[in-house]
N, C-alpha and C positions, 0 to 999 in steps of 0.2 A: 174434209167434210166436217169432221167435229170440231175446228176452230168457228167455223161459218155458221152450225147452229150455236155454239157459244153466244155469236157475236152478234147473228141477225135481230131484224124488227120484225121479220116477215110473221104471220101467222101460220104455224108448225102443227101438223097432224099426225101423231106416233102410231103406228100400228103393227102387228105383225111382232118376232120375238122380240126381247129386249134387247140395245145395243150394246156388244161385247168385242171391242176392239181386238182381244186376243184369241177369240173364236174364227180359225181361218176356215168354219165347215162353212161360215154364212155369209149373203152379203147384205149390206145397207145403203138403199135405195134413197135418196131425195127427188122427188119430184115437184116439178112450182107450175102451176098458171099464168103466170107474168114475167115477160122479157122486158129488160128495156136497157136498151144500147146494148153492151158487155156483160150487163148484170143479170142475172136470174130472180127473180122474188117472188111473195107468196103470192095469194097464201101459198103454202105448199105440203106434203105429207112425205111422211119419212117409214120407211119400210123394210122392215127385218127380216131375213127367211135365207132360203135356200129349196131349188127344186120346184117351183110356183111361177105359174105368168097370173100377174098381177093388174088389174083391171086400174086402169090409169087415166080416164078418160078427160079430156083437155090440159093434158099437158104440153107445154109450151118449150120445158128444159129439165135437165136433171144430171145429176150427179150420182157415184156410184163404188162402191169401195171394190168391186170385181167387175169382170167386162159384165156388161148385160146385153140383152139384143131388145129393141125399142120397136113395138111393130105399130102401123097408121091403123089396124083393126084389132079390134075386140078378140080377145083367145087365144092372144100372140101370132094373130093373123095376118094376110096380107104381103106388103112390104116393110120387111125386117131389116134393120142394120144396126151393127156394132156398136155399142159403146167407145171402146178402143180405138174407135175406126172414124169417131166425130169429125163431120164437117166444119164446123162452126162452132172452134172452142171458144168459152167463155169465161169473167172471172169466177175465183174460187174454184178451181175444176169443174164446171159444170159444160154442160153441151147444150148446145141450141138444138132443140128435135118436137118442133111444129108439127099438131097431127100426130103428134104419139096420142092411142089408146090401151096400150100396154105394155106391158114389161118383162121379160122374160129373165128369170134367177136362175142362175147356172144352179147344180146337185153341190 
């Protein structure tokens, strides 16, 4: 994930704590609005934490430094599925996951 915000064009939204690769309490979220073909891109927002379902609304795809679970409703509601468990992987590690509204961060 931190070669692809290195590298991208996309438009990048940082929120949540600061990213710290050697911090295994937390994890770091990408999420984008736009697929196209293989590709994931922006804009998109990048998400820091641990312990948090994170309000996600039109996300399209995302990437993910721990499993997360991706729910289609607001409050990590709904129908929930895996990270780990991606149907439809993408380039860069990302997953195709249409109708996510949220985001679930492991503790």
């Amino acid at each position: 994930m931190m070669r692809w915000l290195a590298a991208t064009d996309a438009e990048v939204t940082f929120s949540g704590e600061p990213i710290n690769p050697l911090n295994t309490q937390q994890t770091t979220v990408t999420f984008c609005s736009h697929r196209s073909g293989n590709l994931c891109s922006g804009p998109c927002n990048v998400f820091t934490g641990a312990g948090v379902c994170h309000a996600t609304p039109g996300t399209n795809c995302l990437s993910a430094t721990t499993d997360v679970s991706f729910c289609d409703h607001k409050n990590c509601g709904g129908s929930c599925n895996q990270f780990n468990s991606c149907g439809t992987r993408l380039e860069n590690g990302f997953c195709a996951t249409p109708g996510t509204n949220s985001i679930s961060l492991p503790p």
